[in-house]
VEXNUMI-339804 format. One record per atom (N, C-alpha, C): residue in one letter; z, x, y; chain. Coordinates in Angstrom, 3 decimals. Each point is the difference from the previous one (the first is absolute). Layout:
A, Z, X, Y, A
...
***
This chain:
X, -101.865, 63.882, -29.189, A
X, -1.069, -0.972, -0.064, A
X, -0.972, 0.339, -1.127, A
X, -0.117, 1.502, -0.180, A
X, -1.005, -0.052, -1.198, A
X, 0.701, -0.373, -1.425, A
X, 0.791, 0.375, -0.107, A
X, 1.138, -0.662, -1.418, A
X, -0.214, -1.599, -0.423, A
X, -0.681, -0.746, 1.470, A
X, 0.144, -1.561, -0.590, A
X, -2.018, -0.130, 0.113, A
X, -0.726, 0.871, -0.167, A
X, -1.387, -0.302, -0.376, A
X, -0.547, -0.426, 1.330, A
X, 0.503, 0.100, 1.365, A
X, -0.902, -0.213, 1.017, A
X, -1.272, 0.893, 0.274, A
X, -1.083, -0.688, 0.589, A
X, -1.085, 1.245, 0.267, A
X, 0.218, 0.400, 1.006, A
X, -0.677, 0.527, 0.299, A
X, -0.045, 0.780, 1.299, A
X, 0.073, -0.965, 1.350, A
X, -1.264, -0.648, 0.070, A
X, 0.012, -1.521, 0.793, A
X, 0.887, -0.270, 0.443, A
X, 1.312, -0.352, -1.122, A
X, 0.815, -0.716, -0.100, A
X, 1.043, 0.817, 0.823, A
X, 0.362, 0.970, -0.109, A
X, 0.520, 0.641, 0.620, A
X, 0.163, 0.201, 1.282, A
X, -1.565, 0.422, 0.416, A
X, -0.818, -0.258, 1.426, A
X, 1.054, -1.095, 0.981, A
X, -0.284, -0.919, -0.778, A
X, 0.284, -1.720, 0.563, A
X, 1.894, 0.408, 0.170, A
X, 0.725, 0.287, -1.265, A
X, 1.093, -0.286, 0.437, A
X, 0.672, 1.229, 1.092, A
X, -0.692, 0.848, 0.189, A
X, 0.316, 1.086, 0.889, A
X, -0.403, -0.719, 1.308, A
X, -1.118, -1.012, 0.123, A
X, -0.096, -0.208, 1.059, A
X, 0.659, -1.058, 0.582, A
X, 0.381, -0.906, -0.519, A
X, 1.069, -1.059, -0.196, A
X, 1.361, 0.160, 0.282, A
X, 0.146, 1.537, -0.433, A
X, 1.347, 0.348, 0.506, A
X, 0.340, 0.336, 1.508, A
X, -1.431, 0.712, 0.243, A
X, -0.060, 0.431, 1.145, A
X, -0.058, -1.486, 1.112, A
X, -0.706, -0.533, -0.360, A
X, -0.477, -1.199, 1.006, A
X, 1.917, -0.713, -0.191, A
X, 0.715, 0.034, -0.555, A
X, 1.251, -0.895, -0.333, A
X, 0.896, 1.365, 0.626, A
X, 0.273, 1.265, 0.232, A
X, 0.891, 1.023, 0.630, A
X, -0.371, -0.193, 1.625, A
X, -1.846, -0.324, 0.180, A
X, 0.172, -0.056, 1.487, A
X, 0.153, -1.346, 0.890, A
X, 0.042, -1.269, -0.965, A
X, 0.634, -0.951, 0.346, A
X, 1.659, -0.401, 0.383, A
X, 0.619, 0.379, -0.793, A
X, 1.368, 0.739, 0.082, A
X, 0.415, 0.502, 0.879, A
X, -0.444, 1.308, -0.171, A
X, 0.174, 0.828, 1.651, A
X, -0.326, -0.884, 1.379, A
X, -0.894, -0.558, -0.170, A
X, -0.758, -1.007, 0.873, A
X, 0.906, -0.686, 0.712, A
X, 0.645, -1.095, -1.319, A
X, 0.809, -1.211, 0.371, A
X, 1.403, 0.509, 0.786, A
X, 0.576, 1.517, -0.767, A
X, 0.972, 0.014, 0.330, A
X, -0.003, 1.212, 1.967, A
X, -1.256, 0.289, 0.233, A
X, 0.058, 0.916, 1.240, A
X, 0.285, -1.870, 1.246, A
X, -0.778, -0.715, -0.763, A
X, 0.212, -1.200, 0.583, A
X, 0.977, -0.678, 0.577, A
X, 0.728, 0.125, -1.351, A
X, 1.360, -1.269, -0.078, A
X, 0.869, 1.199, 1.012, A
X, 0.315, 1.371, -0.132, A
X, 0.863, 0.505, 0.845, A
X, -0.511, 0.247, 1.219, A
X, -1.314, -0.037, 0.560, A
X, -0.077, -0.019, 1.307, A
X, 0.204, -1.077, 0.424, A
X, -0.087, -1.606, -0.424, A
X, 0.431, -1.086, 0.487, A
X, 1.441, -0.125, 0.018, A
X, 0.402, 0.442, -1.332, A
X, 1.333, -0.249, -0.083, A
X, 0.818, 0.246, 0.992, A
X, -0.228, 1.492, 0.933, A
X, 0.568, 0.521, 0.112, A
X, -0.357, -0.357, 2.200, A
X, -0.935, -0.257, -0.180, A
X, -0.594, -0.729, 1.613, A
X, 1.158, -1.769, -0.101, A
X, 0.198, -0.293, -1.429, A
X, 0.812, -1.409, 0.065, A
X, -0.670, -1.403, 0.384, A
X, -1.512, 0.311, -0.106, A
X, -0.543, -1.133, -0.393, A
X, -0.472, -0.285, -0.947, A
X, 0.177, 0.217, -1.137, A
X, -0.172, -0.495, -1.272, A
X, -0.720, -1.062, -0.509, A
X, 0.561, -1.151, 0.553, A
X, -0.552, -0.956, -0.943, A
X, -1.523, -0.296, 1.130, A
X, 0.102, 0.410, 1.630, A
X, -1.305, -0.428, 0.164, A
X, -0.664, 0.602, -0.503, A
X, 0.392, 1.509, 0.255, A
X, -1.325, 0.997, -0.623, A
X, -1.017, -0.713, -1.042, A
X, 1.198, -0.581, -1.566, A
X, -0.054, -0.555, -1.086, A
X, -1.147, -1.092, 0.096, A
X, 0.271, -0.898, 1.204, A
X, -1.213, -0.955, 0.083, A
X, -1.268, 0.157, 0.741, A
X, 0.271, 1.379, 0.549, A
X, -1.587, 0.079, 0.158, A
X, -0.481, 1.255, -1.145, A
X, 0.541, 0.798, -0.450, A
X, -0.100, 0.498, -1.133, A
X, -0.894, -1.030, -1.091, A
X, 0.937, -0.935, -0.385, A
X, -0.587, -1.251, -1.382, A
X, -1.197, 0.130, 0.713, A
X, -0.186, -1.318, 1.208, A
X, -0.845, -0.716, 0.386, A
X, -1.347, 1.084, 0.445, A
X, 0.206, 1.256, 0.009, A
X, -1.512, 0.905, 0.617, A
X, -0.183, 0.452, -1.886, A
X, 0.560, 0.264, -0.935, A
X, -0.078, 0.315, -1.080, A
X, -1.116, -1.072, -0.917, A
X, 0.405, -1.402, 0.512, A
X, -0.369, -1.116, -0.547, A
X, -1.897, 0.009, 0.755, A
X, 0.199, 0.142, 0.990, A
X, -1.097, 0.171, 0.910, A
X, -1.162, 1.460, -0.244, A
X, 0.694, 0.484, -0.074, A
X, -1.109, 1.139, -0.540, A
X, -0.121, 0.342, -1.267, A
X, 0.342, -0.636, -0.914, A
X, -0.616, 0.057, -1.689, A
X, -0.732, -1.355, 0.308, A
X, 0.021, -0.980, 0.382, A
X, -1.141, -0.957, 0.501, A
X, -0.741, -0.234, 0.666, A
X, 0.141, 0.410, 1.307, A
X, -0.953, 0.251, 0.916, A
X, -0.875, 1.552, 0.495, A
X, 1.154, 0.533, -0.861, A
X, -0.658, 1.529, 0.377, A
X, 0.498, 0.730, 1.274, A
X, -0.659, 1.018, 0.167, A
X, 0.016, 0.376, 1.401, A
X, -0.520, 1.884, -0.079, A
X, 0.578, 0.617, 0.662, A
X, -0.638, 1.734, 0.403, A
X, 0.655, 0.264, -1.398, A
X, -0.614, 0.883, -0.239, A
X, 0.403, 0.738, -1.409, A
X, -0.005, 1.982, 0.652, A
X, 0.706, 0.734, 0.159, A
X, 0.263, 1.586, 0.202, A
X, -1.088, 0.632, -2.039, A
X, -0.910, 1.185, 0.844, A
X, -0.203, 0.466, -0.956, A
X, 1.100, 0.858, -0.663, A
X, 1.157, 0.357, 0.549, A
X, 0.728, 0.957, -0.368, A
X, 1.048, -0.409, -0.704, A
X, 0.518, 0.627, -0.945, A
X, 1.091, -0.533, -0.346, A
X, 1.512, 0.083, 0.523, A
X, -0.238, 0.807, 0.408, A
X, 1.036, 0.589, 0.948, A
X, 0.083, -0.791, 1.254, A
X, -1.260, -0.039, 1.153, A
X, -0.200, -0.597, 1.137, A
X, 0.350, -2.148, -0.399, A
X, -0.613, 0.196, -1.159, A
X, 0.768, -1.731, -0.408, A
X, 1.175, 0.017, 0.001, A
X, 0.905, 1.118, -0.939, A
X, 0.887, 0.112, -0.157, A
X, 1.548, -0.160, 1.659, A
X, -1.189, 0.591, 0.956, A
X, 0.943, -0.040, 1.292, A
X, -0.397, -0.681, 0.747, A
X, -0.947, -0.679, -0.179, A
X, -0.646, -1.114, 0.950, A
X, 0.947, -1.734, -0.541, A
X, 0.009, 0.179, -1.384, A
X, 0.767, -1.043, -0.408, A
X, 1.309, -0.238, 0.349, A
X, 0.788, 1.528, -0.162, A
X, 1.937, -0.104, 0.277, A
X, -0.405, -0.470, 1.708, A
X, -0.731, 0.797, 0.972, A
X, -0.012, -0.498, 1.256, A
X, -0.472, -1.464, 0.132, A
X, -0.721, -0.675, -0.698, A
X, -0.222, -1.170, 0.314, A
X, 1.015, -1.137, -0.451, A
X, 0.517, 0.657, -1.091, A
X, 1.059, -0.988, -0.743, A
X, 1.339, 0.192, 0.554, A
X, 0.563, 1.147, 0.164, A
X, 1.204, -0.009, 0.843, A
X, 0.039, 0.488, 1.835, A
X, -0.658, 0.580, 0.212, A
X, 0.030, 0.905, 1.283, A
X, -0.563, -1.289, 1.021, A
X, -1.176, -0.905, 0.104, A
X, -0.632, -0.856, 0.329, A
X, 0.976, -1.478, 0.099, A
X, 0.340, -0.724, -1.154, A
X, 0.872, -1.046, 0.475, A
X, 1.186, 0.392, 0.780, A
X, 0.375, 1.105, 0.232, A
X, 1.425, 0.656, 0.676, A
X, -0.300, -0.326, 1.150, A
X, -1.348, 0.283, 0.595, A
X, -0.589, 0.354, 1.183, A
X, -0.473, -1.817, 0.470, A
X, -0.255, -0.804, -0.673, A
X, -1.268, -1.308, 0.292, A
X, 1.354, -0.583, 0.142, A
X, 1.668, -0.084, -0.755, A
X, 1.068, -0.506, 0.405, A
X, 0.098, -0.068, 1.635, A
X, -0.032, 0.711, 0.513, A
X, 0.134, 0.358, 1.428, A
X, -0.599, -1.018, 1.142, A
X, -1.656, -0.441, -0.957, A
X, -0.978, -0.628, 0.873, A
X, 0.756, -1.824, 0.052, A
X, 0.014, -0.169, 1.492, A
X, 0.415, -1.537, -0.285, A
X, -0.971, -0.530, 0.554, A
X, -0.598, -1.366, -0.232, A
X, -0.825, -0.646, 0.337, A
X, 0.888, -1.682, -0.663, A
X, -0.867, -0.803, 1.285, A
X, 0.288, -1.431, -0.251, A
X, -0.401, -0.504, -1.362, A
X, 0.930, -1.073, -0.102, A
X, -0.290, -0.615, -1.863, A
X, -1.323, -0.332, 0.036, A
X, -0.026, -1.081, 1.357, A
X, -1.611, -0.373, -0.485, A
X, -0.844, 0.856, -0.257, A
X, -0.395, 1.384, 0.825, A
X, -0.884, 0.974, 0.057, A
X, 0.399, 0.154, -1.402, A
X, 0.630, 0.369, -0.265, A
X, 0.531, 0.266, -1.680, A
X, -0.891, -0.454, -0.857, A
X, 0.301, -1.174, 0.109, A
X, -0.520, -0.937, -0.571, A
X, -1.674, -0.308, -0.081, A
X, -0.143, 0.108, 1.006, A
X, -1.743, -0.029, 0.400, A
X, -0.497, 0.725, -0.522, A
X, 0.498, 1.855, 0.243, A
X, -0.513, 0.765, -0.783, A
X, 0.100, 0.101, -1.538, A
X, 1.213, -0.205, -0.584, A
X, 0.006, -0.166, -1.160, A
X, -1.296, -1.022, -0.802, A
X, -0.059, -1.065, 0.873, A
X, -1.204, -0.541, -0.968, A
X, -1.423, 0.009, 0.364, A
X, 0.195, 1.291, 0.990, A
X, -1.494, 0.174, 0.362, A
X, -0.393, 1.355, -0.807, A
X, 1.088, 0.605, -0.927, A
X, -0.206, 1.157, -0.510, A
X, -0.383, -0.404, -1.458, A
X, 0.710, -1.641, -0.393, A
X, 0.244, 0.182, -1.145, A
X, -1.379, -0.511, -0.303, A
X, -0.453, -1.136, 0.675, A
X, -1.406, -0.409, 0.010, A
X, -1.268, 1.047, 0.281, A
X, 0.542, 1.244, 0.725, A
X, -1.416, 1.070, -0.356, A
X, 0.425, 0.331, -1.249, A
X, 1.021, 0.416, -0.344, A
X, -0.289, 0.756, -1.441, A
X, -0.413, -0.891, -0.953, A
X, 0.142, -1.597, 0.045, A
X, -1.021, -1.096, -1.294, A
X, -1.395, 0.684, 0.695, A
X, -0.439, -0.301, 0.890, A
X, -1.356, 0.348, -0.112, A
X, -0.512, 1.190, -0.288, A
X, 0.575, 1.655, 0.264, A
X, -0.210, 0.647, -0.386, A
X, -0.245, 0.240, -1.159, A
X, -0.884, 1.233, -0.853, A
X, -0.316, -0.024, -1.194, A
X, 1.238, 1.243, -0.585, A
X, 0.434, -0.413, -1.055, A
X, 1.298, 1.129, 0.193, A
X, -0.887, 1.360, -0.538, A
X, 1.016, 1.225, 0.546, A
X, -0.769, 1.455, -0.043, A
X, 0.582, 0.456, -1.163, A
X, -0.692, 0.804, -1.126, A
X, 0.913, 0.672, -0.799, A
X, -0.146, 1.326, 0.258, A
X, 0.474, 0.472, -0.661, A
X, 0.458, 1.613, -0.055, A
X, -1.425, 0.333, -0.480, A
X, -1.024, 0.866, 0.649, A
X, -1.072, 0.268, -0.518, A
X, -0.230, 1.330, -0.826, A
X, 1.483, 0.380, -0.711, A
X, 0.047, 0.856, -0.408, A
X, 0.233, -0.409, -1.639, A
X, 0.017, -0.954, 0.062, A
X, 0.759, -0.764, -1.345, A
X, -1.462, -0.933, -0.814, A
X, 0.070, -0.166, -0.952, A
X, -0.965, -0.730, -0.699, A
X, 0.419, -1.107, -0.145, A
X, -0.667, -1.219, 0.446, A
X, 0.455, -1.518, -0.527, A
X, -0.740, -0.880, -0.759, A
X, 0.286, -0.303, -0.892, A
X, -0.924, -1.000, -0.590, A
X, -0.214, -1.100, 0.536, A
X, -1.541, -0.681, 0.053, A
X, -0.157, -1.271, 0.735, A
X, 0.841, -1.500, 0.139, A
X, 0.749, 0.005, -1.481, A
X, 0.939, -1.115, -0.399, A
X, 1.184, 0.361, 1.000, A
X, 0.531, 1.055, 0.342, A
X, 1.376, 0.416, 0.614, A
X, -0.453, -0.465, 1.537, A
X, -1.361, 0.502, 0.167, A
X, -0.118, -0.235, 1.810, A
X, 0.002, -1.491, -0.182, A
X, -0.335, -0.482, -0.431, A
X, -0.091, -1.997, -0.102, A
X, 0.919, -0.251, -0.048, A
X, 0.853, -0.153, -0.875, A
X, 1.605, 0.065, 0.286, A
X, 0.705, 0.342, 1.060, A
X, -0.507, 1.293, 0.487, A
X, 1.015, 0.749, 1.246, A
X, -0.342, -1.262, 1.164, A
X, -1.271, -0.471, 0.202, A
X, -0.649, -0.927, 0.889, A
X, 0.616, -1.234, 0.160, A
X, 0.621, -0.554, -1.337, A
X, 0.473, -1.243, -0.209, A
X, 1.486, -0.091, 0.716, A
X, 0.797, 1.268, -0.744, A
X, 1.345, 0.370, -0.081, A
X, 0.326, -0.082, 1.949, A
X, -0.958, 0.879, 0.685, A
X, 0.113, 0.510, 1.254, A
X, 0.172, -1.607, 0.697, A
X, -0.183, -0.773, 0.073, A
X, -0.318, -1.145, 0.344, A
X, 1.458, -1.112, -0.063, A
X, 0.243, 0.300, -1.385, A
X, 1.056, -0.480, -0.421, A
X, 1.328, 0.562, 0.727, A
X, -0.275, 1.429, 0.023, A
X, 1.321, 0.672, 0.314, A
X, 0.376, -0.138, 1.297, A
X, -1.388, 0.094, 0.856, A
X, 0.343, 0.041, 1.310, A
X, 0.552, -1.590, 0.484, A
X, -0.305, -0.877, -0.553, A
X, 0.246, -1.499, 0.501, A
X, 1.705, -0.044, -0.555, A
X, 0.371, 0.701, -1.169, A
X, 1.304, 0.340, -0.382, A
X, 1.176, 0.583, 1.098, A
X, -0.408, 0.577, 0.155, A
X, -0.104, 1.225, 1.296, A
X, 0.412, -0.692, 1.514, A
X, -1.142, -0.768, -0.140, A
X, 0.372, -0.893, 1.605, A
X, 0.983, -0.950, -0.422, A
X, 0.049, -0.783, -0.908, A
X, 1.126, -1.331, -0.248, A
X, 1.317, 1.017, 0.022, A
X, 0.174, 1.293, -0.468, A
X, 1.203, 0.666, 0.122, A
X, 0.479, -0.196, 1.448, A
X, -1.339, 0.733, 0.270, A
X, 0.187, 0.780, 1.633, A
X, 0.458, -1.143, 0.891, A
X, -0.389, -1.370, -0.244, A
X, 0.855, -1.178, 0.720, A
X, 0.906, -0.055, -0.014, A
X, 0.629, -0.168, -1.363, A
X, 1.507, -0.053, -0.079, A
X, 0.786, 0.946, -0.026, A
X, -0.185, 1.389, 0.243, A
X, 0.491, 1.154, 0.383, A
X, 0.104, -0.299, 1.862, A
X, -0.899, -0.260, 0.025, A
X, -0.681, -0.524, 1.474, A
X, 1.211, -0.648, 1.076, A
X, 0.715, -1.005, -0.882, A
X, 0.815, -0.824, 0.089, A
X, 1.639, 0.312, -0.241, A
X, -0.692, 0.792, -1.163, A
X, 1.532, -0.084, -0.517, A
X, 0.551, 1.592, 0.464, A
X, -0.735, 1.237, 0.143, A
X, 0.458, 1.203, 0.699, A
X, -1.095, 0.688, 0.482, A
X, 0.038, -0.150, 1.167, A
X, -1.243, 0.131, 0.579, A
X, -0.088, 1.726, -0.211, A
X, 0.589, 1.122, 0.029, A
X, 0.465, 1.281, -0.313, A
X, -1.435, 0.080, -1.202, A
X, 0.185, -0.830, -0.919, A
X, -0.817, -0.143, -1.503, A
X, -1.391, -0.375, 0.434, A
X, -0.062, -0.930, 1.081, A
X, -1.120, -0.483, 0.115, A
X, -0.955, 0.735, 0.597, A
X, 1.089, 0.843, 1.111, A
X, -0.793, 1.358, 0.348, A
X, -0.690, 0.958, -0.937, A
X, 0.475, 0.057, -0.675, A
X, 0.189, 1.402, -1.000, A
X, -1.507, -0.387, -1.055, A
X, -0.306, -1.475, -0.018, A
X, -0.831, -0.308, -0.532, A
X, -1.566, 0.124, 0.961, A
X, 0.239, -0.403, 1.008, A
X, -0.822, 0.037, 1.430, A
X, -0.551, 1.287, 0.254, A
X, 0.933, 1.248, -0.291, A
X, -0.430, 1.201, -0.015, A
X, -0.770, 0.319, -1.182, A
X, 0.264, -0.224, -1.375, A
X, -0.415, 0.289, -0.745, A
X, -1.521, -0.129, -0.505, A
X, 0.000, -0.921, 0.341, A
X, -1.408, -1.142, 0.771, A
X, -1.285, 0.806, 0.376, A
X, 0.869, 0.243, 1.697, A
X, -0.395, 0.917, 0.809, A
X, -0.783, 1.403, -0.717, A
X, 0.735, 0.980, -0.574, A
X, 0.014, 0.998, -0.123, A
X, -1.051, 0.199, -1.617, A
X, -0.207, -1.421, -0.579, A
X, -0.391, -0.326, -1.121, A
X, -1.517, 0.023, 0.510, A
X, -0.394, -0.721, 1.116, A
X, -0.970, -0.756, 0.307, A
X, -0.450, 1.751, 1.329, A
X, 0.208, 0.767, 0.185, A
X, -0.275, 0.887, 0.715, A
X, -0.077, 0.960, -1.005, A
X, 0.299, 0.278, -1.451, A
X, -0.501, 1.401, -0.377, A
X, -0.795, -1.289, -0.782, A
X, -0.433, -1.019, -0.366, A
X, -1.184, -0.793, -0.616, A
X, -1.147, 0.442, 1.130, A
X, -0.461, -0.354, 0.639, A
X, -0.362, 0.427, 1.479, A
X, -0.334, 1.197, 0.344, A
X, 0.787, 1.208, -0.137, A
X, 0.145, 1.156, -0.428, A
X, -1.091, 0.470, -1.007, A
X, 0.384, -0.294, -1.208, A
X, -0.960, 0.049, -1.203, A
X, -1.469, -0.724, -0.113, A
X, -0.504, -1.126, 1.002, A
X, -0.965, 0.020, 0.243, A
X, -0.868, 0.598, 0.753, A
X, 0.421, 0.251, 0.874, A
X, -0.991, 1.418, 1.224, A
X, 0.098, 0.701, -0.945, A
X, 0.572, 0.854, -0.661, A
X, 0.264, 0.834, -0.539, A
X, -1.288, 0.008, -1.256, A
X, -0.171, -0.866, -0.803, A
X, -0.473, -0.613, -0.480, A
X, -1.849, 0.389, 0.042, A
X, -0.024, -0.650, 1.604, A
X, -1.218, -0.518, 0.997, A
X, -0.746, 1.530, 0.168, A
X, 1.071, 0.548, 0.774, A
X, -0.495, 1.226, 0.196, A
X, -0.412, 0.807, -0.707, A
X, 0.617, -0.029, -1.684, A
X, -0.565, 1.028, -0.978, A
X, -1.298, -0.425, -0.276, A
X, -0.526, -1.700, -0.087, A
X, -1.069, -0.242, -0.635, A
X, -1.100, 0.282, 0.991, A
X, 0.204, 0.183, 1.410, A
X, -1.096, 0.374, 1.025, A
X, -0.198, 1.581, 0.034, A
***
């Protein structure tokens, strides 16, 4: 790197870039083989997307640790839908709840990572986007709804579990400022 005139900075950044892209990796793949290998795959997959989509927009608990994120995430992303598969409940209840979750999180204000710096233009956006996505979100969740209900679950949980560490991160929140 010093041969092509980077500064130091520069360096900084791509060391850290690498790092943030080796523990994504590792990430995706502790993932894909614990699902793989439990043989639910593709639900895992849709509540995977659909809580991914949900918490870069709506937010939710953020771990100071990197490590404790690091194992709080593989358990929530694979270890957790393995387990919410199990839960059966009626479509309608399904259903009820699904759009009683999806309608708190429009009103909610989404949480960011209060560890991160945002510029005011990005939170206005994030505000707009959240709105959009989640109404995206539900027109899926119908026709998943319909068409494999397995999916529609998987979205229902995601929801769920979206809208409880949002929730999460506000006490959390509450309590530091008192």
């Amino acid at each position: 790197m010093n041969k092509k005139n980077y500064v130091p900075h520069d360096v900084i950044l791509f060391k850290y870039g690498l790092n943030i892209f080796v523990r994504y990796v590792v990430f995706f793949l502790i993932i894909f083989f614990i699902t793989f290998f439990c043989g639910n795959f593709t639900n895992v997959l849709m509540f995977d997307l659909t809580l991914i989509l949900l918490r870069f927009h709506c937010g939710g608990y953020h771990s100071k640790n990197v490590y404790s994120c690091f194992l709080l995430s593989v358990f929530t992303m694979a270890i957790i839908p393995q387990i919410l598969l199990d839960i059966n409940i009626s479509k309608v209840i399904n259903f009820f709840i699904t759009e009683l979750l999806i309608s708190l999180q429009i009103v909610l204000e989404p949480v960011k990572n209060a560890n991160k710096i945002y510029n005011e233009k990005f939170i206005k956006n994030i505000r707009k986007r959240k709105n959009i996505i989640l109404l995206v979100i539900n027109i899926i969740y119908i026709f998943l709804f319909n068409y494999y209900y397995n999916f529609g679950r998987m979205v229902t949980y995601s929801c769920g579990f979206n809208f409880l560490s949002v929730v999460i991160a506000i006490i959390l929140k509450w309590k530091e400022e008192e």
